[in-house]
ZAMARGU-4260 file (C-alpha; in steps of 0.2 Angstrom, whole numbers, plus 5000, padded with zeros to 4 digits):
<rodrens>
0) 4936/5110/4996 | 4950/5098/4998 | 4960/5092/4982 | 4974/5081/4978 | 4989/5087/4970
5) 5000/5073/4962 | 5014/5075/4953 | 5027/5063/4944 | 5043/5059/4954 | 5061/5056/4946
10) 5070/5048/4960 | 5088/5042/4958 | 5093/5024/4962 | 5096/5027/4977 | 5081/5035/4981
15) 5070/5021/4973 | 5078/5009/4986 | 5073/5019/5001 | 5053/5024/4993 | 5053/5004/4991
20) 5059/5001/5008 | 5047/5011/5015 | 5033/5004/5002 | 5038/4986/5010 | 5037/4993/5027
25) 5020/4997/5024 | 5014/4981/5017 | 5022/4972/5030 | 5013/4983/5046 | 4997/4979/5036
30) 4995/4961/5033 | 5006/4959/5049 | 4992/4971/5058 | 4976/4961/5049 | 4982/4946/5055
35) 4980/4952/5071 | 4965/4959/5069 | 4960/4942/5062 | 4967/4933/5077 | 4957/4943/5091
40) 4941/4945/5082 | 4941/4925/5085 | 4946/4925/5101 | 4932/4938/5105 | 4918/4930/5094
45) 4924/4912/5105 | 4921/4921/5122 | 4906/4929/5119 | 4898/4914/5112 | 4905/4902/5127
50) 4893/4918/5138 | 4907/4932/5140 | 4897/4946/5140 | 4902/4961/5126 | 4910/4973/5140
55) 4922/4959/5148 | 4927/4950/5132 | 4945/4951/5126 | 4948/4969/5116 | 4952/4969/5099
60) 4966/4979/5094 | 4969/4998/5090 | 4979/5006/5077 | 4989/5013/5091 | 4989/4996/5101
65) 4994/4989/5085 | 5008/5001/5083 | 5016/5001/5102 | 5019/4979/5097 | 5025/4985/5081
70) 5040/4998/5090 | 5044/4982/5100 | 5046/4969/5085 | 5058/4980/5078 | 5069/4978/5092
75) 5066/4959/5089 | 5082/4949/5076 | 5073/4944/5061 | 5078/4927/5063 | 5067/4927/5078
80) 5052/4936/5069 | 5056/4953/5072 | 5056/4969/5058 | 5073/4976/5064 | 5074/4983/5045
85) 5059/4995/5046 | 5071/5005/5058 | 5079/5010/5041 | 5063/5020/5034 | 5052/5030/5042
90) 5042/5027/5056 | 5025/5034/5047 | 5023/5022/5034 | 5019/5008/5044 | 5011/5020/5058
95) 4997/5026/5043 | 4995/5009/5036 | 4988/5002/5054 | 4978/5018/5053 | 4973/5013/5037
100) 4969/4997/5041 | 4957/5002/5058 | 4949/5014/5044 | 4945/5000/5034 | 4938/4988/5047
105) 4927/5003/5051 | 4922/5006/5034 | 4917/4988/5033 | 4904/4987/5047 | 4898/5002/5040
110) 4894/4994/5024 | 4887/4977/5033 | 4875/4990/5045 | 4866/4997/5029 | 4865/4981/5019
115) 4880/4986/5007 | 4894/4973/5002 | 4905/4969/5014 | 4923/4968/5006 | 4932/4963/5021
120) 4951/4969/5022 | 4963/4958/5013 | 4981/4956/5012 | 4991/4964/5001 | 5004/4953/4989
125) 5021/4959/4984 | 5019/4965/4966 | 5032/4970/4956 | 5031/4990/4953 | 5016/4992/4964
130) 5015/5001/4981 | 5011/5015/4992 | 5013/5022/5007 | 5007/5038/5016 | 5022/5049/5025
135) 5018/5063/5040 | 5027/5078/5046 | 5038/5090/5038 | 5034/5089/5018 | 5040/5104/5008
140) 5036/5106/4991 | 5048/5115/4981 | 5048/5121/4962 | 5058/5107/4955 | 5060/5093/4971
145) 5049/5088/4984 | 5056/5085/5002 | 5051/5068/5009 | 5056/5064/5028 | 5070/5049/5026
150) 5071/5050/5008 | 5078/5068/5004 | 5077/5079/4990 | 5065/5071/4974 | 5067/5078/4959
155) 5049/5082/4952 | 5046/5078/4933 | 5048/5092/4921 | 5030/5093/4915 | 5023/5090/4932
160) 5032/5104/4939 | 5020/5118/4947 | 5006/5106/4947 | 5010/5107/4970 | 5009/5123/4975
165) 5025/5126/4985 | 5025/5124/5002 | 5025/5113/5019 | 5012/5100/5021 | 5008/5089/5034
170) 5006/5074/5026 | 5012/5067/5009 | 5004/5050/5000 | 5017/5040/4988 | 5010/5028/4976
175) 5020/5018/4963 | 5011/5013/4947 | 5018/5000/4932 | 5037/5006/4939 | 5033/5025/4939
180) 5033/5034/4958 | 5021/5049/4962 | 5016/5059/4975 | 5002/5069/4980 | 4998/5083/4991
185) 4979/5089/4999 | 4976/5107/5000 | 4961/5116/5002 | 4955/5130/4992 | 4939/5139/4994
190) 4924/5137/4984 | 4920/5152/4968 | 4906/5161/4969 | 4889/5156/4958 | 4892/5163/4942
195) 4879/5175/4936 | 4865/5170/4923 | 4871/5180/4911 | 4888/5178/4911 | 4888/5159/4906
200) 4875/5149/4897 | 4869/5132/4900 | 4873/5114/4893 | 4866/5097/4893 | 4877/5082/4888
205) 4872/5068/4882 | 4886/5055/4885 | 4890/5040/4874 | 4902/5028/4870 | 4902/5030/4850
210) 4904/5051/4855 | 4911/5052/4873 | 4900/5067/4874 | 4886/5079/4864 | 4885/5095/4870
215) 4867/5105/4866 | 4866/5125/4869 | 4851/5135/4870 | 4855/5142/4855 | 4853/5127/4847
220) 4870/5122/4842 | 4877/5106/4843 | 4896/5101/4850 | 4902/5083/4848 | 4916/5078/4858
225) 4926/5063/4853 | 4928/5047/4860 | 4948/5043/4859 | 4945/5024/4864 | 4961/5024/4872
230) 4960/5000/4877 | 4952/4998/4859 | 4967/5008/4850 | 4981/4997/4860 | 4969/4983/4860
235) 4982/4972/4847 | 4997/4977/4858 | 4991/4972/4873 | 4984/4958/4867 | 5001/4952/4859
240) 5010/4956/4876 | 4998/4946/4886 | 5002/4932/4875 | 5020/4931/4877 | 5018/4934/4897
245) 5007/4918/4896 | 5022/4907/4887 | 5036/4915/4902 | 5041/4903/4917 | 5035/4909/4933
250) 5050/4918/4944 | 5062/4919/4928 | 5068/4936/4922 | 5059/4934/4906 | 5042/4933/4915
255) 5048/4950/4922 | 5052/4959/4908 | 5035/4953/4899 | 5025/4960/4916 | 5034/4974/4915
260) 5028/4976/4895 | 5010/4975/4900 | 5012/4986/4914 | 5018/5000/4902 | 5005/4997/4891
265) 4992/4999/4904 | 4999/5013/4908 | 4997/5022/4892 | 4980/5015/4891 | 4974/5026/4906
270) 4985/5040/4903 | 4974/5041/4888 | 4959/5040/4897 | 4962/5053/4909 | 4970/5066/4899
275) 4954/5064/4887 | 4943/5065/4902 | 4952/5080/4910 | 4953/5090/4894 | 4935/5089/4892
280) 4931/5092/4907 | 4942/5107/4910 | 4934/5116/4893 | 4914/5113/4898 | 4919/5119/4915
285) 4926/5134/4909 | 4913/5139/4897 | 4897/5136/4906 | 4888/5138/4921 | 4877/5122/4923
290) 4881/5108/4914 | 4865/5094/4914 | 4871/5078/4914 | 4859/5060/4913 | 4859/5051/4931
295) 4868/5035/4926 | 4871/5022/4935 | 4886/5015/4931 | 4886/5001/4940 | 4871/4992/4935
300) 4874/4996/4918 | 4891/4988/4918 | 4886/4974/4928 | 4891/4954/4925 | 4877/4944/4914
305) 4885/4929/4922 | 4872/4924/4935 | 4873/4911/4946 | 4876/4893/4947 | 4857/4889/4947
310) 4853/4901/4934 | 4865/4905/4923 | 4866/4919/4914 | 4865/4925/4895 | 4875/4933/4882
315) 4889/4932/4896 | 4903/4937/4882 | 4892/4951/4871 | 4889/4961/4888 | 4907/4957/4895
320) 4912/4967/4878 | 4898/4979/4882 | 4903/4983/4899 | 4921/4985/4892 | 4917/4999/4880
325) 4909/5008/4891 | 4920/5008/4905 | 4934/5014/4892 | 4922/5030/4890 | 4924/5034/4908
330) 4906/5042/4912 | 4908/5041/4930 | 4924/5049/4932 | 4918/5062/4920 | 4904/5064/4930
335) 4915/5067/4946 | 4928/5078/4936 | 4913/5089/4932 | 4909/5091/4949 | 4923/5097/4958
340) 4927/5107/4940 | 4912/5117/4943 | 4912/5120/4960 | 4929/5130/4957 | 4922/5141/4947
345) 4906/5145/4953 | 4895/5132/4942 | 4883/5116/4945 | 4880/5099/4940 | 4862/5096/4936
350) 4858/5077/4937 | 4841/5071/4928 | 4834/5058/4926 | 4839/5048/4909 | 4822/5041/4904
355) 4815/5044/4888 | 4829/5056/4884 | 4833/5048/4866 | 4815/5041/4864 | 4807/5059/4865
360) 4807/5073/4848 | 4817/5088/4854 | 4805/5100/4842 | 4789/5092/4843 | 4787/5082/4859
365) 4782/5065/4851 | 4789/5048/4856 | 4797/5036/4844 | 4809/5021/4847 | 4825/5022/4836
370) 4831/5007/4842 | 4851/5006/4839 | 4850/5018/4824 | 4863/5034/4825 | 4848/5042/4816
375) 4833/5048/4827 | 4817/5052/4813 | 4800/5057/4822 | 4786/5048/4814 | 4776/5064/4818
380) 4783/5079/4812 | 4796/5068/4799 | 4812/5077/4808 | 4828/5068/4805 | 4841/5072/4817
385) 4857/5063/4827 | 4850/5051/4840 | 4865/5060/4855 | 4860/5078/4848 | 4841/5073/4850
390) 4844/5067/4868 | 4858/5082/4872 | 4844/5094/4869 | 4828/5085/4880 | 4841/5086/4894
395) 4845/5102/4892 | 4824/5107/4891 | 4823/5095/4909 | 4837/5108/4917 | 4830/5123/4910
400) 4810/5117/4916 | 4804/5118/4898 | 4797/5099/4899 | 4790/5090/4911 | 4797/5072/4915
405) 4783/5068/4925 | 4770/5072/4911 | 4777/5061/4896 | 4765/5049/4889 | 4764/5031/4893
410) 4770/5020/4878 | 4766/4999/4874 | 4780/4986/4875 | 4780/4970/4865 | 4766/4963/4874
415) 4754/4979/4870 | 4754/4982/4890 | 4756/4998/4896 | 4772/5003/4903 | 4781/5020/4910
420) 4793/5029/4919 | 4798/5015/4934 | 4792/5029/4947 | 4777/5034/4940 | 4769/5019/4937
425) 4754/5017/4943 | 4746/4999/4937 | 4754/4983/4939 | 4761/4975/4928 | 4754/4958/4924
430) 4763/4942/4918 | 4759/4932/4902 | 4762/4917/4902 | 4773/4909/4884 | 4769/4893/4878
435) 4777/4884/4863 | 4763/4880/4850 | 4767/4867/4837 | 4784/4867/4844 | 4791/4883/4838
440) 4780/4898/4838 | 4777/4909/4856 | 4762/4915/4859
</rodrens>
C-alpha cells in the first residue's frame, strides 16, 4: 500500500521566495506546455481532415519533446519570450508538470472512451497563496527539517514532526494552501494481516448529517458520533469576510488582505473537517474488524437541482443548502479514510446497499415510513427507537447475513402502485396521467 505523508513547512523568507519560484516555474511549463498541446492537436485535426492519413499527420507533442524546447527557451532573453529565470529553480518542477500535463490529456481520453465527462485540461491562474509543484531526486527527511534539492534545509512544523519517516526519497510533492507550504512524501507499507473473529467485533454505521455517524454492535449498544459542522459554525465569519472582499478595489492591497481573511478562514473550516474525520476514523479502525457502511453515492445525492435551460429545475436554493450540509459531513472521505485505515490493521469495509435501511424495524422486521422524524415507532410491534440507531443496526444484520435484502417486502407509493428495491423490480411501472379538475384539485 502506498500512503502520503504530509507534513507542515516553516520556511524562512528566503526560502518562501525560492518554493514560489519554483511554484511559478511550474505554472509557467504548464500553461506554456497546453498551449502547445492545443496548437498541434489543431494542426493534426486540419491534416487528417484535408485526407492525411493518422500515421503521416503531424505528431503532437511529448512530455519529453515538450521538455527538450523548454531547456532551449531558457537560454532565450525574456524580452525575446524566453524563461531565462527558471534557471534559478530547479529543473524538476517544470520537468513533472509537463509530465503531469501528458498525464492529464491521457486521463482525458480515458474519460471520453467510457462515456464519462471529459474535463479537458485548463490553465492554471496566478492565485495569490496557491501552488504546487513536484521536485525529484535526493529528498531527505530529517526529524526536524526536510532537504529539498535547490531550496535547502526546511524547517518542519513542531506538531507535524515525525508524521515523515525519516529518510531519502525519491520524489517530494510541495503544495501551498491559503499562504501555508506543505510537503508530502509516498512510502509504502505492507498491508496487516485479517484480524481474527474473535479478536475484534463488528460495526455497522449509519452516517448522517444531524450525527456524522451511529455506530450499532452486536451486543446491541448504540455509539453516536457527533457532527462538529465545521462551514455552519464559521458560517457568520465567513460570511462577514466575503462581504468586505466584495466592497475592495481590484489589485489594491486592501483587496489583498481581505483574500487573504477568507483564505484563513477556509482554512480552519477544513482543518475542522479533517481532524473530525481522521479522529473518527482512527478510533472505529482501531476497535473493530469490519465496519458496514451504506453504498452512498455522493455524487447524485449532492447533485445541482438547477436543470437546464428548457427545463429548469426546482427548489434550486433548498437542495443548494441540502447539498451544502452534506458535503460539510464529509461521507466520502470518511468512507475512503475507513478504507485504507482498515487495510492497516487487518480489517474490511463492507458496502450495502442503503435501501430500506431506516424504513425497516431492527427487532421485528416490519416496514414503516418515518418520514423526517428523528424518531422511528413500528406500527407493528409499537417500538420507539432513534431513526440512525434503527438504520445502524439493519446494516449491521445485512453484514452479518441475518436479513436478506433481497427478500424485503414490496410497499405502495402515493399512487397505491407497487414499487421496490430499483433491482428487483420486476413489473413496470405505469404512468398516470394528473389532470386539474375544477381548477385545483389533482386527480
Amino acid at each position: 500500500m502506498i500512503l502520503a505523508c504530509r507534513v507542515r513547512l516553516r520556511p524562512s523568507r528566503a526560502q518562501r521566495q525560492a518554493l514560489a519560484k519554483a511554484s511559478g516555474a511550474a505554472r509557467v511549463a504548464w500553461n506554456w506546455g497546453l498551449a502547445r498541446k492545443r496548437a498541434a492537436w489543431k494542426v493534426r485535426k486540419d491534416a487528417i481532415a484535408g485526407g492525411a492519413l493518422p500515421p503521416d499527420a503531424p505528431k503532437v507533442p511529448t512530455a519529453i519533446d515538450l521538455h527538450r524546447e523548454l531547456n532551449a527557451r531558457k537560454k532565450i532573453p525574456k524580452e525575446d519570450g524566453g524563461f531565462p529565470w527558471m534557471y534559478e529553480s530547479s529543473k524538476c518542477a517544470p520537468q513533472e508538470a509537463l509530465r503531469d500535463l501528458d498525464a492529464a490529456y491521457a486521463a482525458f481520453f480515458r474519460r471520453v472512451a467510457s462515456g464519462e465527462t471529459p474535463g479537458f485540461p485548463r490553465f492554471k491562474a496566478k492565485r495569490l497563496g496557491e501552488g504546487h509543484f513536484r521536485l525529484t531526486g535526493a529528498v531527505h527527511v530529517m526529524s526536524t527539517h526536510l532537504q529539498l534539492p535547490c531550496i535547502g534545509e526546511v524547517r518542519v512544523a513542531p506538531g507535524d514532526r515525525g508524521y515523515a519517516p525519516v529518510g531519502s526519497y525519491k520524489s517530494v510533492s510541495v503544495v501551498q494552501e491559503h499562504g501555508e507550504w506543505f510537503a508530502s512524501v509516498r512510502i509504502e507499507v505492507p498491508e496487516a494481516a485479517p484480524v481474527a473473529a474473535d479478536v475484534l467485533p463488528e460495526v455497522g454505521i449509519d452516517l448522517g448529517v444531524r450525527k456524522l455517524a451511529v455506530l450499532a454492535t452486536p451486543d446491541g449498544a448504540i455509539e453516536v458520533i457527533p457532527n462538529h459542522r465545521a462551514l455552519l459554525r464559521s458560517k457568520r465569519k465567513l460570511r462577514a469576510a466575503q462581504k468586505v472582499l466584495s466592497r475592495r478595489q481590484k489589485g489594491s492591497g486592501r483587496r489583498r488582505r481581505a483574500v487573504q481573511r477568507v483564505g484563513r478562514i477556509h482554512r480552519r473550516i477544513a482543518n475542522v473537517r479533517r481532524d473530525m474525520t481522521h479522529k473518527a476514523t482512527t478510533s472505529i479502525a482501531r476497535r473493530f474488524r469490519v465496519v458496514a457502511v451504506e453504498d452512498l453515492n455522493v455524487s447524485g445525492m449532492t447533485r445541482s437541482a438547477a436543470g437546464t435551460a428548457e427545463k429548469p429545475g426546482k427548489n434550486v436554493r433548498q437542495k443548494a443548502g441540502l447539498n451544502r450540509v452534506v458535503l460539510d459531513a464529509n461521507p466520502a472521505e470518511f468512507r475512503r479514510q475507513l478504507v485504507y485505515k482498515l487495510q492497516l490493521r487487518g480489517g474490511r469495509l463492507q458496502a450495502d446497499d442503503p435501501a430500506f435501511t431506516s424504513q425497516r424495524d431492527s427487532a421485528c422486521g416490519a416496514f414503516n415510513d418515518c418520514g423526517s422524524s428523528e424518531t422511528y415507532t413500528c406500527a407493528a410491534c409499537g417500538a420507539v427507537i432513534d431513526r440512525d440507531a434503527n438504520a445502524a443496526r439493519n446494516i449491521l444484520a445485512l453484514a452479518r447475513g441475518e436479513i436478506d435484502a433481497a427478500s424485503w417486502t414490496e410497499s405502495q407509493n402515493a399512487r397505491g402502485e407497487v414499487v421496490g428495491r430499483r433491482s428487483l423490480r420486476t413489473t413496470a411501472r405505469t404512468s398516470v396521467k394528473r389532470e386539474r379538475v375544477g381548477g385545483s384539485q389533482l386527480v
